[in-house]
N, CA, C and O atoms as a MOPAC input file, in Angstrom:
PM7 MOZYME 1SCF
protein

 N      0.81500 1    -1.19900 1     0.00000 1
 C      0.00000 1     0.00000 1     0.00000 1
 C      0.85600 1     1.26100 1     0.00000 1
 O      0.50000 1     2.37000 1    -0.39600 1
 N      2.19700 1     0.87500 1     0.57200 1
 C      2.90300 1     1.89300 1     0.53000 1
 C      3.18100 1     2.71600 1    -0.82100 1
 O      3.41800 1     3.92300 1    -0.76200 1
 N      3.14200 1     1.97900 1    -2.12000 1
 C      3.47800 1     2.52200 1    -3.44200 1
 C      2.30900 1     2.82500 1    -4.38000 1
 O      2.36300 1     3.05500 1    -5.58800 1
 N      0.91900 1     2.76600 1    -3.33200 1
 C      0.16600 1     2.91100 1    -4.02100 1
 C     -0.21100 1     4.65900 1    -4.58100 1
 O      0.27800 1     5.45800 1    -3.78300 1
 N     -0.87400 1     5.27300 1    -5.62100 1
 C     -0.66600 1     6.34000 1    -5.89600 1
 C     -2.04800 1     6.93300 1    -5.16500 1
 O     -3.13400 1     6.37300 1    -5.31900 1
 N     -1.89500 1     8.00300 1    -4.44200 1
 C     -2.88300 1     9.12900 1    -4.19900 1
 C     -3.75700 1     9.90700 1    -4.72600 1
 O     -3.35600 1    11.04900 1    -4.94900 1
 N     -5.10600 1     9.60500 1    -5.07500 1
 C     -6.02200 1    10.54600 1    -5.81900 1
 C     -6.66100 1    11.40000 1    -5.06500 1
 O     -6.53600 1    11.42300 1    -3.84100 1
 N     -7.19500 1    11.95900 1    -5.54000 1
 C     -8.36300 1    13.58900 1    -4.90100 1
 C     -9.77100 1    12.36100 1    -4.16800 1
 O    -10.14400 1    12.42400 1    -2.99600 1
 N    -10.33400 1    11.33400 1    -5.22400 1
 C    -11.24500 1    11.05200 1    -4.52800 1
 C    -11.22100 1    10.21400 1    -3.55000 1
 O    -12.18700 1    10.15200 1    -2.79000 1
 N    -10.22800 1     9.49200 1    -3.39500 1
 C     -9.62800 1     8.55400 1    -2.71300 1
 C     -9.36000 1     9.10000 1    -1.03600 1
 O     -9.63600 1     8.57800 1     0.04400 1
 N     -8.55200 1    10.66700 1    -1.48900 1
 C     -8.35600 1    11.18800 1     0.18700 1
 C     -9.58400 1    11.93500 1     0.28500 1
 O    -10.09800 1    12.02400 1     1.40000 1
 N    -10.11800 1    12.46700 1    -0.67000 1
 C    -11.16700 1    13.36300 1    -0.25200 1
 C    -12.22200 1    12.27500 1     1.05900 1
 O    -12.39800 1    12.57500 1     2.24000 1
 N    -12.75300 1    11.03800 1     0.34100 1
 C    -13.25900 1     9.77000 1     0.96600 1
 C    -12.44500 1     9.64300 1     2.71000 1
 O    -13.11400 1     9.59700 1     3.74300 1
 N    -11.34000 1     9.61600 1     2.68000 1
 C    -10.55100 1     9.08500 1     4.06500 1
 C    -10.81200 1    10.60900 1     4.89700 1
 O    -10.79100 1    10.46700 1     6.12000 1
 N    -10.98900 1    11.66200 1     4.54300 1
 C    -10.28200 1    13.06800 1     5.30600 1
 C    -12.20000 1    12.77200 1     5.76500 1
 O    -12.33600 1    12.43400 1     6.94100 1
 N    -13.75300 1    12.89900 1     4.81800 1
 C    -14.48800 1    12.81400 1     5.54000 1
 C    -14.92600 1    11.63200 1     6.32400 1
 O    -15.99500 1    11.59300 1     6.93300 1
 N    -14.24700 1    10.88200 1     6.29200 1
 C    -14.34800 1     9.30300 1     6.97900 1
 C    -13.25300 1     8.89600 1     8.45500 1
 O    -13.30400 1     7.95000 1     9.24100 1
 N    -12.38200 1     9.99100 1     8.36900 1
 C    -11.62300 1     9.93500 1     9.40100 1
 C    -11.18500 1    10.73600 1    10.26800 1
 O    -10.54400 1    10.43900 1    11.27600 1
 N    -11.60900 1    12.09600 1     9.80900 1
 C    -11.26700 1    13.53500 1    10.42800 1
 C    -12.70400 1    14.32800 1     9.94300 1
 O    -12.98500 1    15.52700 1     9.92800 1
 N    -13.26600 1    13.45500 1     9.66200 1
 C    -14.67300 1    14.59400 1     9.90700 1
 C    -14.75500 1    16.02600 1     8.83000 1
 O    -15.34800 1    17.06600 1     9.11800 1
 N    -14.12000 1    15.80300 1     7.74800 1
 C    -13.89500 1    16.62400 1     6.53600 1
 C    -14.76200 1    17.49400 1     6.35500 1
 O    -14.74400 1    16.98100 1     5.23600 1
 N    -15.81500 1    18.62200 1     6.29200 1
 C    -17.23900 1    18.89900 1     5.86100 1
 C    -17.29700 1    19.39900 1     4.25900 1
 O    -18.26900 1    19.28200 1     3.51200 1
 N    -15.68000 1    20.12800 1     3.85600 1
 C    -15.46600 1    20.59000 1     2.76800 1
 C    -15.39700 1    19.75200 1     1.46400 1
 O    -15.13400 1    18.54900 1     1.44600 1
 N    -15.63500 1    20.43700 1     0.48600 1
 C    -15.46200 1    19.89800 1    -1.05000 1
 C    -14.01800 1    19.19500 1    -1.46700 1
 O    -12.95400 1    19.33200 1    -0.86300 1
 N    -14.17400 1    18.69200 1    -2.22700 1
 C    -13.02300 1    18.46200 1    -3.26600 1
 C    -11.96300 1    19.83500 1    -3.68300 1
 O    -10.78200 1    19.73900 1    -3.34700 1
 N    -12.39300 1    20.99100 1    -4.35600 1
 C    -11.93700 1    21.95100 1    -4.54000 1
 C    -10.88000 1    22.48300 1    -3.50800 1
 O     -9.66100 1    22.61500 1    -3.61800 1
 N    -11.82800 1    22.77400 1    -2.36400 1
 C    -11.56800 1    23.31500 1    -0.88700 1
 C     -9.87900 1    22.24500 1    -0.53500 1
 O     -8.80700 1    22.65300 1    -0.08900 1
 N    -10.25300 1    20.93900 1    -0.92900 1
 C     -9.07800 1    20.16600 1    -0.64100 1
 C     -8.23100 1    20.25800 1    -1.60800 1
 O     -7.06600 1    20.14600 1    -1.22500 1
 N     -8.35600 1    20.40400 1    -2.61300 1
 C     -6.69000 1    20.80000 1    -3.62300 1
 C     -6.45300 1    22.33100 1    -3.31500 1
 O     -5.36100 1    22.72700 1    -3.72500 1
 N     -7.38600 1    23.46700 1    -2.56000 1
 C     -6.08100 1    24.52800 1    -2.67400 1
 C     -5.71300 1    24.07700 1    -1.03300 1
 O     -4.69800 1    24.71200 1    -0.74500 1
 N     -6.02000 1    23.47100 1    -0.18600 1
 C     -5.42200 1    22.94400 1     0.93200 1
 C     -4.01100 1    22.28300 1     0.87000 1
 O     -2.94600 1    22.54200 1     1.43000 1
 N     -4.48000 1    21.16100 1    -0.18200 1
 C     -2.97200 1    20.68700 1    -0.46600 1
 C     -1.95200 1    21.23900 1    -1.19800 1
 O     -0.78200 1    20.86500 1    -1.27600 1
 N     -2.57900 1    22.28800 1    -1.79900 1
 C     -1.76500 1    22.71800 1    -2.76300 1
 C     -0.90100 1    23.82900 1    -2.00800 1
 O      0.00300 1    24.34300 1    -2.66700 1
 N     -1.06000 1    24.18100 1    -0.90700 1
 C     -0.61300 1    25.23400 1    -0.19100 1
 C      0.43600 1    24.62100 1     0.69100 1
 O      1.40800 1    25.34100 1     0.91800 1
 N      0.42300 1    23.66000 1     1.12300 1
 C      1.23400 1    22.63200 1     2.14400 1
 C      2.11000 1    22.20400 1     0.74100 1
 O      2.17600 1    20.97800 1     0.82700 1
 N      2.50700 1    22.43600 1     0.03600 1
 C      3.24600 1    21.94400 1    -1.27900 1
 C      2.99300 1    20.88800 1    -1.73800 1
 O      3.96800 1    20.13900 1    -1.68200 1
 N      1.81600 1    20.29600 1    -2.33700 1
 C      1.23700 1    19.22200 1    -3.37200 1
 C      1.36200 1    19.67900 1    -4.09100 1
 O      1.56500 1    20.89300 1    -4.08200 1
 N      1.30500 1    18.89300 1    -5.22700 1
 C      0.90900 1    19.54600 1    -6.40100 1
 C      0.09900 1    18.03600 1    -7.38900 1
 O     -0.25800 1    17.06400 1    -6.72300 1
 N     -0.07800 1    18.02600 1    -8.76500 1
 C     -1.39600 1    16.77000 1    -9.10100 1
 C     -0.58300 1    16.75800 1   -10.51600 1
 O     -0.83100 1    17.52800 1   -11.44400 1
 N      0.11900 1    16.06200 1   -10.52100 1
 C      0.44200 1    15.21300 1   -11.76100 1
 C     -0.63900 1    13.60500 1   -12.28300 1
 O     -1.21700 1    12.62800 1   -11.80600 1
 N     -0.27600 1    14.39700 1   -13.76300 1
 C     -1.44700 1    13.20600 1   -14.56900 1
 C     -0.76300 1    12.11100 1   -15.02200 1
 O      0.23100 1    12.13800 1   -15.74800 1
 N     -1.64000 1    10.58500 1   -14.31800 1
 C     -1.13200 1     9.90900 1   -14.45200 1
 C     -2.20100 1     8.51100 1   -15.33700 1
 O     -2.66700 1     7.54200 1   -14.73800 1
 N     -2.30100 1     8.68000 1   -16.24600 1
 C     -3.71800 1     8.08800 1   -17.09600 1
 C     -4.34100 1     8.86600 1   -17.14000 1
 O     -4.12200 1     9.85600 1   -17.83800 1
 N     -5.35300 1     8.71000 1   -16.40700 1
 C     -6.48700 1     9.37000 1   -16.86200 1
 C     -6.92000 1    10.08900 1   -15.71500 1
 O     -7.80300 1    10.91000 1   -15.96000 1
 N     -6.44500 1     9.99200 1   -14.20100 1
 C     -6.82000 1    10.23100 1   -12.82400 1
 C     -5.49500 1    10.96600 1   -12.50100 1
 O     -4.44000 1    10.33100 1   -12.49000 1
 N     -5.54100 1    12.68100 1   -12.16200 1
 C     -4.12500 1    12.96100 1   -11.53900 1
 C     -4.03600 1    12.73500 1   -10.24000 1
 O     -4.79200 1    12.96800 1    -9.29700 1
 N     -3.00800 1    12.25100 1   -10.33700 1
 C     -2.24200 1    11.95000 1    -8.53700 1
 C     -1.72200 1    13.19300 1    -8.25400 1
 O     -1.30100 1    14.15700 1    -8.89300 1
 N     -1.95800 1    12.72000 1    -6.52200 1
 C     -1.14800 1    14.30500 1    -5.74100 1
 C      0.25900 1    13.54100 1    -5.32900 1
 O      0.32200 1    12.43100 1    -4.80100 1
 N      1.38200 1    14.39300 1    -5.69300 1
 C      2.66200 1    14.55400 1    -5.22300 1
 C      3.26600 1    15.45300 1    -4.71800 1
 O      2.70900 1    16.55000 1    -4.67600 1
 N      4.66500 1    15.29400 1    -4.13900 1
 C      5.14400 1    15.98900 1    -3.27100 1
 C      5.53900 1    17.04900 1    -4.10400 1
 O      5.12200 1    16.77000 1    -5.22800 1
 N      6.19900 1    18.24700 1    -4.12400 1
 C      6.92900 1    18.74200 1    -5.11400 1
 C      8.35500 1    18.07300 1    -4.72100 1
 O      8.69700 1    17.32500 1    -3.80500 1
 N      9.14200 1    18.76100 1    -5.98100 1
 C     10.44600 1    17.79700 1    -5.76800 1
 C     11.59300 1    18.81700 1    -5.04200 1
 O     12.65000 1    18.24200 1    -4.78100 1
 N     11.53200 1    20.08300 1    -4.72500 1
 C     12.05100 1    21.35800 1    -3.78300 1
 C     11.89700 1    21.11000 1    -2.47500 1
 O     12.59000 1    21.46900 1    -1.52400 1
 N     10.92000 1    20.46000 1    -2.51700 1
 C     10.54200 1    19.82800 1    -0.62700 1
 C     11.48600 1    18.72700 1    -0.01000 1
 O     12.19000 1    18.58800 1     0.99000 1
 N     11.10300 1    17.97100 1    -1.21300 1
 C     12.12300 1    16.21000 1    -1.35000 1
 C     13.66400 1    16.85100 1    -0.52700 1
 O     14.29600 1    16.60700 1     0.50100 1
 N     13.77000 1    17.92600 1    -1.87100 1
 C     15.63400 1    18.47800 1    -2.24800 1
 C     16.06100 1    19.02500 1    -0.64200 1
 O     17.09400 1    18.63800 1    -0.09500 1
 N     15.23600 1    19.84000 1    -0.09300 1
 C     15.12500 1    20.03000 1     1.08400 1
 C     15.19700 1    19.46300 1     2.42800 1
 O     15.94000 1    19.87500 1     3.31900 1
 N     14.30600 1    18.40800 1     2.52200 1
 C     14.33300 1    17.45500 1     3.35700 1
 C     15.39400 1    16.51100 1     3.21100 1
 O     15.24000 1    15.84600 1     4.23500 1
 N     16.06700 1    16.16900 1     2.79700 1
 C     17.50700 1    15.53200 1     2.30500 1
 C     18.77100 1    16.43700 1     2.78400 1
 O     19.85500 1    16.00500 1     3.17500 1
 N     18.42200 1    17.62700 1     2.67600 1
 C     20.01900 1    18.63700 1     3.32000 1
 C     20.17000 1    18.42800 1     4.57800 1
 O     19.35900 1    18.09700 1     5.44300 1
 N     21.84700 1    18.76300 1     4.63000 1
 C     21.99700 1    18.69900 1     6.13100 1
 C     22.44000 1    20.19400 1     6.46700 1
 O     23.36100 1    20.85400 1     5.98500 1
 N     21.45200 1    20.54200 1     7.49700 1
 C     21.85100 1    22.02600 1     7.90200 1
 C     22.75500 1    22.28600 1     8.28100 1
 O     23.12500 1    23.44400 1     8.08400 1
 N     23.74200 1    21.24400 1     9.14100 1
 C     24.75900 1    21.88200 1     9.51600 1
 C     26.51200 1    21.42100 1     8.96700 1
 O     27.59500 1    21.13000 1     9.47500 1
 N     25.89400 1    21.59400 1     7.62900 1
 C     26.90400 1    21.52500 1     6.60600 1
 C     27.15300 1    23.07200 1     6.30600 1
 O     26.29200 1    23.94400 1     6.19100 1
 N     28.98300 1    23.24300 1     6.17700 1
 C     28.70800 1    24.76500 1     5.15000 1
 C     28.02500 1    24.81900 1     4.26700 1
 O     27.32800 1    23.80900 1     4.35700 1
 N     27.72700 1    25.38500 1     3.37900 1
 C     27.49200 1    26.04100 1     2.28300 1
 C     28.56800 1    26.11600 1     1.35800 1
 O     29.72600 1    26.33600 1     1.71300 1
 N     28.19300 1    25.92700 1     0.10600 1
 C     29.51800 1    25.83800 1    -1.00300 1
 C     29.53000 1    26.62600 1    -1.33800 1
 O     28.45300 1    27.18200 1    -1.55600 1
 N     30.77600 1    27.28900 1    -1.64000 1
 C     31.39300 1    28.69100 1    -2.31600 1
 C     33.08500 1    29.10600 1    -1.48700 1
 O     33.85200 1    28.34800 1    -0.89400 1
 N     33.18900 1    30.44500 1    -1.73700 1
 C     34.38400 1    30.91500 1    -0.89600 1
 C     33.92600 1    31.18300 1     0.70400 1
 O     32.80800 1    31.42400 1     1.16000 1
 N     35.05100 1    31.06600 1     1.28600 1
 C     34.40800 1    31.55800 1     2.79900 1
 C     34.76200 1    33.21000 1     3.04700 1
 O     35.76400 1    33.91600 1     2.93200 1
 N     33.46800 1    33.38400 1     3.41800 1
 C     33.41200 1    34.94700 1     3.50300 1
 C     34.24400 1    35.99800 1     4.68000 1
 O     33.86400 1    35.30700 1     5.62500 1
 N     34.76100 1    36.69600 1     5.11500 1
 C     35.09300 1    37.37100 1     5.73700 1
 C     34.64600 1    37.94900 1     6.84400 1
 O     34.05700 1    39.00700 1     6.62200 1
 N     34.72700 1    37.57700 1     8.15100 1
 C     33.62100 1    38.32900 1     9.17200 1
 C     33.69200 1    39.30500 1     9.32400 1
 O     33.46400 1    39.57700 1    10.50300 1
 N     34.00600 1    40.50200 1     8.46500 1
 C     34.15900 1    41.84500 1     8.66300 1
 C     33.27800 1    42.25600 1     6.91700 1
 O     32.79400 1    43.37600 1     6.75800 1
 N     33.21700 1    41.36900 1     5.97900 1
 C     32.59900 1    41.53500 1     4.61600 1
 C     31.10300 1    42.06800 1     5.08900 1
 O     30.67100 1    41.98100 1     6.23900 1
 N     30.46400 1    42.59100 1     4.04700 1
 C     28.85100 1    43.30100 1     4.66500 1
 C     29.02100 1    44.29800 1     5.22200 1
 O     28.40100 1    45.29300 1     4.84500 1
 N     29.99400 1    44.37700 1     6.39800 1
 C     29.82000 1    45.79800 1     6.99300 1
 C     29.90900 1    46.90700 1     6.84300 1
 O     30.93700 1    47.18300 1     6.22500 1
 N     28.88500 1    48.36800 1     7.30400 1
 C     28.99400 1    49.64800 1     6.62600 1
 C     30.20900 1    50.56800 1     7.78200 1
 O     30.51500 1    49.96800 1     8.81200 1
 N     30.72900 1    51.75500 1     7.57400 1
 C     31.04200 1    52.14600 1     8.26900 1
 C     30.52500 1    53.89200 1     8.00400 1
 O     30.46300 1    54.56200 1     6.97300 1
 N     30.25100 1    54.17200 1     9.25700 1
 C     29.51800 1    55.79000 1     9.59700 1
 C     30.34900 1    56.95700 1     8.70900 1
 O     31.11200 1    57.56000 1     9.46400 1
 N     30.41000 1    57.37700 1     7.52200 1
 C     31.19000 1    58.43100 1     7.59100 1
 C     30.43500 1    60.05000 1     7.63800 1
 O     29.56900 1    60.44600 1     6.85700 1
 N     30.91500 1    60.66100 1     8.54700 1
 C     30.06700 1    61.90700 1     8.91900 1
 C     30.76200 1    62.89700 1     7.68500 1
 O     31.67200 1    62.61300 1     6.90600 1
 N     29.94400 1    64.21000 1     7.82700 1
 C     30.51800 1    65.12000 1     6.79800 1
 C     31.43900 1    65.99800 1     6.94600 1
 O     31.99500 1    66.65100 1     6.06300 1
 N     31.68800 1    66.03100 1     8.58700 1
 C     32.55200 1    66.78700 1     8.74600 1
 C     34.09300 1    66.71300 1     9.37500 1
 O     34.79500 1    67.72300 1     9.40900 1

């Protein structure tokens, strides 16, 4: 069941059957769509998926540097110059 694919009518069915849903279909894709779903077509029925920025995300490790040069702890800073 784990690989099975996710439809609109399928959760729409479980969300009022298990959490007491009162809302539409509609109401539930801009729900999911806001939590980052999104509905790729797959035959003829689109499935909801994750986006793949979320995936890319959830995979980093935060407390890795960052790639590039290492910056300077004095770089960014302004200094006051008055006019007189």
């Amino acid at each position: 069941m784990a690989n099975k694919d996710v439809q609109i009518p399928d959760l729409l069915s479980w969300c009022q059957r298990e959490i007491e849903y009162e809302h539409g279909a509609g109401t539930l894709r801009n729900i999911l769509h806001s939590m980052g779903f999104y509905y790729k077509q797959k035959n003829y029925l689109p499935i909801v998926a994750e986006r793949q920025a979320y995936k890319v995300a959830r995979m980093k490790d935060l407390s890795s540097p960052l790639p590039g040069p290492p910056v300077g702890k004095d770089k960014g800073k302004r200094a006051i110059v008055w006019p007189w």
